[in-house]
N, C-alpha and C positions, 0 to 999 in steps of 0.2 A: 434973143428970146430965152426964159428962164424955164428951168422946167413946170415950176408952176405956173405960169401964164401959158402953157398950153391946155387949152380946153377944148371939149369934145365941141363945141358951137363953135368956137373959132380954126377950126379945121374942115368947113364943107368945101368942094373940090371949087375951084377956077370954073367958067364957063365952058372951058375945051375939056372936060375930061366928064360933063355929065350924061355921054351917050357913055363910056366904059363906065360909070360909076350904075346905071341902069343896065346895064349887059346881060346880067344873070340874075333877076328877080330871083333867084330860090337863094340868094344868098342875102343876109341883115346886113343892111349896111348902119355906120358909125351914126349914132343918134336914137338909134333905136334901143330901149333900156333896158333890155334883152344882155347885149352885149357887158351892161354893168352891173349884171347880176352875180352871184357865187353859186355856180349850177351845182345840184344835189345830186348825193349817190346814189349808181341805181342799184337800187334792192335786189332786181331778178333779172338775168339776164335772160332772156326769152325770144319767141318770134317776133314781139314787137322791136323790141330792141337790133334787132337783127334784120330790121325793114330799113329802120334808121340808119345802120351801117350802110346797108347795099346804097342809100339815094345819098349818103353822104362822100362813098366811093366815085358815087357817076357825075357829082356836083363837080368834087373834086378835078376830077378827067374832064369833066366840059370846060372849067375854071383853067384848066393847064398850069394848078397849083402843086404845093409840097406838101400843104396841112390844111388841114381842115376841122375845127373844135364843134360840137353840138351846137352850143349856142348861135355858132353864125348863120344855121339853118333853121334857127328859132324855138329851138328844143334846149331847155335850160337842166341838162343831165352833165355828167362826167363821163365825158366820152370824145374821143376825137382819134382819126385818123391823118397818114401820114402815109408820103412815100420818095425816097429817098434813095436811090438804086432799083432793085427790079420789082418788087413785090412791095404792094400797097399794106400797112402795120396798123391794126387795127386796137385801141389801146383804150379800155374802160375799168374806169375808178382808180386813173393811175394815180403813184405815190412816187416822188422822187426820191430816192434813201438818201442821196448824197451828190455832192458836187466839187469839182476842184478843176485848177487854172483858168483862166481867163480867155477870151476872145474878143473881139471886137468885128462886126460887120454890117452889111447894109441890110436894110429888112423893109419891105411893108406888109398890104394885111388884104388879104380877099376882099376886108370889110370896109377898107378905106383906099379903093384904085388908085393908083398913083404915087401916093404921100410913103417917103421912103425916109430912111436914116438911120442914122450908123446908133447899135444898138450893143454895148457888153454883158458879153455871157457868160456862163462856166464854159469852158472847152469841154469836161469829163461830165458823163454821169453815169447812175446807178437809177433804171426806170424798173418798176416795180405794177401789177395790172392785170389784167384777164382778156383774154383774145375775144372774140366774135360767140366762140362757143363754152364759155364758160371758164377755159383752162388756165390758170394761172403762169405768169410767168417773171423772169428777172434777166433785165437786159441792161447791156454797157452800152451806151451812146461817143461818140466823140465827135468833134466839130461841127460840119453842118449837122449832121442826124442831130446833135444833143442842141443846137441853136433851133432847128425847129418843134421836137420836144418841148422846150422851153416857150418857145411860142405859144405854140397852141395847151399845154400847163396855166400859160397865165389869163388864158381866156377864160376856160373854167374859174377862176377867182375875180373874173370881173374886171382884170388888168387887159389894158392895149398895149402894142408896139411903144407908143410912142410915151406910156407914164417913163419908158425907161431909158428912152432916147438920149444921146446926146445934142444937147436943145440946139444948137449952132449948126448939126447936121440937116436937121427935119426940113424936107423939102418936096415939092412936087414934082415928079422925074419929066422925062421927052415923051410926049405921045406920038413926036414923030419915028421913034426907034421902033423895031419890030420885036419885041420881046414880049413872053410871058406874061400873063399877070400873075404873080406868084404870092405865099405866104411870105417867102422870102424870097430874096433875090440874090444871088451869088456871082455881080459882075467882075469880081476881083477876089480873092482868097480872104478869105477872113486874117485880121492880122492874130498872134497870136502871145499872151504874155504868161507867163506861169507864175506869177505870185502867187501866195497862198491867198486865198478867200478872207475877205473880212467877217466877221460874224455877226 
């Protein structure tokens, strides 16, 4: 399979995976053209914006996910959460300043249950954003933090997991395993290469 002849129609799940693929109505799933839009900045950050967070946090938590972007709760803003260690990161109008080394690992997507594959990232970043209450800030990512960054980054521009997949990977996981359904999945270490970036 090439990476262009992956298409959003030719990815609906198998028959055993459409009770997880229904599991959590509050989340858009793959198909819905929400997901390939370039969500807008927001102007104010405010109470509303800040309702958005809180049900984006608890989707997240029911999901027993890592990331979580606007648009997959059908709100087409620049806005997404994330949580990676002990405190859930709450990250609006983010900018990536920069990126270096490389990674490789497995990913899927809240928005498409199952469909997993090995996906190359930056190892490093530089995220750039405003928290919940307005405050700006500038944070260093690395490894999984900066692969789900990046995630949920390219949802805001209307990109899925899989435009970036390694097409030979793309595959529908076990639903007889008991694991997570995550943003991504982290059953084995990300491998890790430090070339320089191509530009």
């Amino acid at each position: 399979m090439n990476r262009e002849d992956i298409a959003d129609e030719k990815l609906l799940p198998p028959p055993e995976y459409h009770e997880a693929w229904f599991a959590i109505p509050e989340i858009v799933k793959l198909g819905d053209p929400i997901l390939r839009q370039v969500a807008a900045p927001i102007t104010k950050i405010n109470s509303e914006t800040r309702e958005i967070v809180e049900f984006m946090i608890e989707t997240l938590e029911k999901a027993r996910g890592l990331g979580l972007a606007a648009p997959q709760i059908g709100v087409s803003q620049r806005l997404f959460v994330y949580r990676v260690g002990e405190e859930t990161q709450v990250v609006i109008n983010p900018q990536i300043l920069g990126m270096k080394g490389e990674q490789i690992g497995i990913e899927g997507c809240l928005s498409i249950p199952g469909l997993l594959g090995d996906v190359p990232r930056a190892n490093e970043l530089r995220l750039k954003g405003f928290d919940a209450r307005g405050r700006p800030f500038v944070r260093k990512a690395t490894e999984l933090e900066a692969r789900v960054i990046q995630h949920e980054y390219d949802h805001l521009d209307g990109v899925l997991f899989f435009d970036k997949v390694i097409p030979e990977t793309l595959d529908w996981g076990n639903l007889d395993e008991d694991e997570d359904e995550e943003e991504e999945k982290e059953p084995e270490k990300p491998r890790h290469s430090h070339r320089r970036r191509r530009k």
